[in-house]
N, C-alpha and C positions, 0 to 999 in steps of 0.2 A: 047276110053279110054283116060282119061286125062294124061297132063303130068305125075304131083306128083298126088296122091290119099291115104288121111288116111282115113281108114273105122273100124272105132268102137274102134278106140287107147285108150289102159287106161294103166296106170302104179302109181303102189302103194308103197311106202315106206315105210313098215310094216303096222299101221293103217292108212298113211296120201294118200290120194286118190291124187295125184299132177293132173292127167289129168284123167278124167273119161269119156268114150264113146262119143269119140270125132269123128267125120268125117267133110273133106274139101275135097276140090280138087282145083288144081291149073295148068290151060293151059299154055299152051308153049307160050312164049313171052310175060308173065302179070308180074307187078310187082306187088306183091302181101303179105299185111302187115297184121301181126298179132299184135293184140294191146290189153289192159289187164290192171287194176290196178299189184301194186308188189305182187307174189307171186301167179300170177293167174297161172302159168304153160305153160309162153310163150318160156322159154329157153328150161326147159326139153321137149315142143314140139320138137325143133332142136334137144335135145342129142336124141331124138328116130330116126329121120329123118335121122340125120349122124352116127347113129348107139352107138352111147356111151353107151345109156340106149336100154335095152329088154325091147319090151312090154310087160306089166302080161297080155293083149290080144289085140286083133285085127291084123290088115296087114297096111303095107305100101307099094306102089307100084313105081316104079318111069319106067316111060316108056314102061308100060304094065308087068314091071318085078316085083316079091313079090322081097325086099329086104329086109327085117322084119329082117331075121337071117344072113344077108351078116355080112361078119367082114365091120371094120373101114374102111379096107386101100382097098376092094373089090368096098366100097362106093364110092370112091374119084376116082379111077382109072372109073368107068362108067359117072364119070361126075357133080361129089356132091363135091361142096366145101363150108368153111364158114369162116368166123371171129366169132371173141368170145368176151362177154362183157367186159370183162380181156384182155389185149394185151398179146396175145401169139406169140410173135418173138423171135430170138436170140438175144441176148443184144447186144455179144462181137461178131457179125456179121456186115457186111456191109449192106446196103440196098439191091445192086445188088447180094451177096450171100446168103440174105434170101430168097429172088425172085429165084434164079436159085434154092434155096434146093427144093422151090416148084415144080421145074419139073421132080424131082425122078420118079412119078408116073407112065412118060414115060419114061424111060429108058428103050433100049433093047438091051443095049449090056449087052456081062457076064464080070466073073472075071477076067479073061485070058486078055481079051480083055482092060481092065482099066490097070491092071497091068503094060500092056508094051503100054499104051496109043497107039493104031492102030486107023487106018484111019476111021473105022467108029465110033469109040470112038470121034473123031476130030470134025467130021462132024455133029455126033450130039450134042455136046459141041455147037459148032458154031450156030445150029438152037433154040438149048435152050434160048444162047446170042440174036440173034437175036427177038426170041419171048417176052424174057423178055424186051430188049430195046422198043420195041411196045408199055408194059404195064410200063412203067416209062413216056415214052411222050403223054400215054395219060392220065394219074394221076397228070404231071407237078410234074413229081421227079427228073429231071432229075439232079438238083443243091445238092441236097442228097445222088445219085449213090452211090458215096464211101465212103459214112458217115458213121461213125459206130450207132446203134439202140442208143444204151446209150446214144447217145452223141444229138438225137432229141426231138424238142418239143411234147408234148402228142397229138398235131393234126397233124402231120407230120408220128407220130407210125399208129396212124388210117388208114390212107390209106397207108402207107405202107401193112399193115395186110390185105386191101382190095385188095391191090397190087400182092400179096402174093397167095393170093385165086386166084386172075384170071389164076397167072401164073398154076393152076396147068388144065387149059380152061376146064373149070366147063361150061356145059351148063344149071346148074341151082345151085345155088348163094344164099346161106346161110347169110344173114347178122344182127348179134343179135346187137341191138342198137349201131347201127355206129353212129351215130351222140353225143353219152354220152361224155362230157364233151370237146365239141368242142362251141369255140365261134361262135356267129351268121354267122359271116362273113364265118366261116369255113364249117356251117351247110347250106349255102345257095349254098358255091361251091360243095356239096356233092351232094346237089338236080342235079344239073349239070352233076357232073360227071355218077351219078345210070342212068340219059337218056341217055350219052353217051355210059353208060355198055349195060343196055339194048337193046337200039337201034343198034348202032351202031356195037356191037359184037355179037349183037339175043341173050342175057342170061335171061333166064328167071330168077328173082330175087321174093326171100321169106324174108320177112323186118321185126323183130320185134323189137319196137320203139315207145317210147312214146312222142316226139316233132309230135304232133297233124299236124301242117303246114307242117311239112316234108312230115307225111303219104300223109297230101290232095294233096299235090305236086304232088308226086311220082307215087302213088295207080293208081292202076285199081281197086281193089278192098281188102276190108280189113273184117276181121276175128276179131271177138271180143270176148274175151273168159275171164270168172271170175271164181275163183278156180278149174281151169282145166274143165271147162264144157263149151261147145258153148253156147252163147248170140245170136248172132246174125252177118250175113256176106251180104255184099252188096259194094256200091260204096262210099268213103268217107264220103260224106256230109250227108248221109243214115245210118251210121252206128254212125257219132260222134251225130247227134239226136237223136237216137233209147233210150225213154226211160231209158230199160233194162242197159244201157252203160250207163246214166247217172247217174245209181244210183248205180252201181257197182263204179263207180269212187268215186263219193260225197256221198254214204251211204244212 
């Protein structure tokens, strides 16, 4: 059984077909990009994957389990995190308390227990802090910690929000066009850093992103899909030839 696995996924928004009978699958430890002109149906991939959108049919699997009908917050506690094309953090937040909100997921104390702050309330406080200071030194946030969101550059929000996702330790990593509107420079420490995620912490990573160098970078292998229907899926350099992808792109 694969890690992820979508088998015959479609979802329709009245007449408009966004993904029509679509199947991939995606092994443990691949980085693994979907790529697409705009409006091929690469993000509402993700909103089915993280559960936002119902399929009108098919399954989705994630580690031999149907999650098709799990709620959101079912999704994220097994292991499913992401970023979104739009930065979703708290503004009037610090860095290192968007990071800790990320680790709700795991919380196992109750109410009683927060109320009058008790020792296992303390302790996992403490392990939160600690996990999250992990995931600031290895993004090179650490000059930001106390910054409030508002108050940083738009490449700095980015990984913050990539930041953000680890803390909630996803072993498989959602990430919808990280690299949109970051300088070269920023886009080459990101190829960087995604070896780092992946290798370095085992995340399996699902990328969709249209900086072409990035995918060839990064990929093990890439998924190319034009108005929600597969083209064509293989290893970078196989997939940005493929024809079918060339003319889905330039018409």
């Amino acid at each position: 059984m694969s890690f992820l696995a979508a088998q015959d996924i479609s979802i329709h928004f009245g007449g408009v077909k966004a993904v029509q009978d679509l199947s991939f699958s995606v092994e443990q430890g691949e980085v693994f990009s979907i790529v697409g002109p705009n409006g091929a149906g690469k993000t509402t991939i993700f909103n089915l994957i993280s559960r936002i959108y119902d399929t009108t049919k098919g399954s989705i699997y994630f580690k031999g389990q149907d999650i098709t009908r799990l709620a959101t917050n079912q999704v994220a506690q097994l292991g499913i995190a992401r970023t979104f094309q739009n930065i979703e953090l708290f503004e009037n937040e610090t860095v290192l308390n968007n990071l800790l909100i990320g680790c709700h997921v795991h919380r196992q104390t109750n109410l009683f227990e927060e109320i009058f702050f008790l020792s296992r309330v303390r302790q996992q406080e403490l392990q939160f802090r600690h996990s999250v200071e992990d995931i600031i030194d290895l993004l090179d946030l650490q000059s930001y910690r106390h910054q409030l969101i508002s108050n940083l550059p738009y490449g700095v929000r980015k990984m913050v929000e990539i930041a953000r996702a680890l803390s909630i330790k996803p072993s498989l990593l959602l990430l919808d066009e990280p690299s949109s509107g970051l300088n070269p420079e920023e886009t080459e420490d990101l190829s960087f850093w995604l070896e780092d995620i992946n290798e370095e912490l085992g995340i399996t990573i699902i990328m969709v992103e249209h900086d072409m160098k990035l995918v060839a970078q990064s990929s093990d292998r890439v998924l190319a899909v034009a108005d929600g229907q597969f083209i064509t899926m293989g290893k970078p350099s196989e997939v940005q030839s493929h024809p079918d992808v060339l003319r889905a792109y330039l018409g």
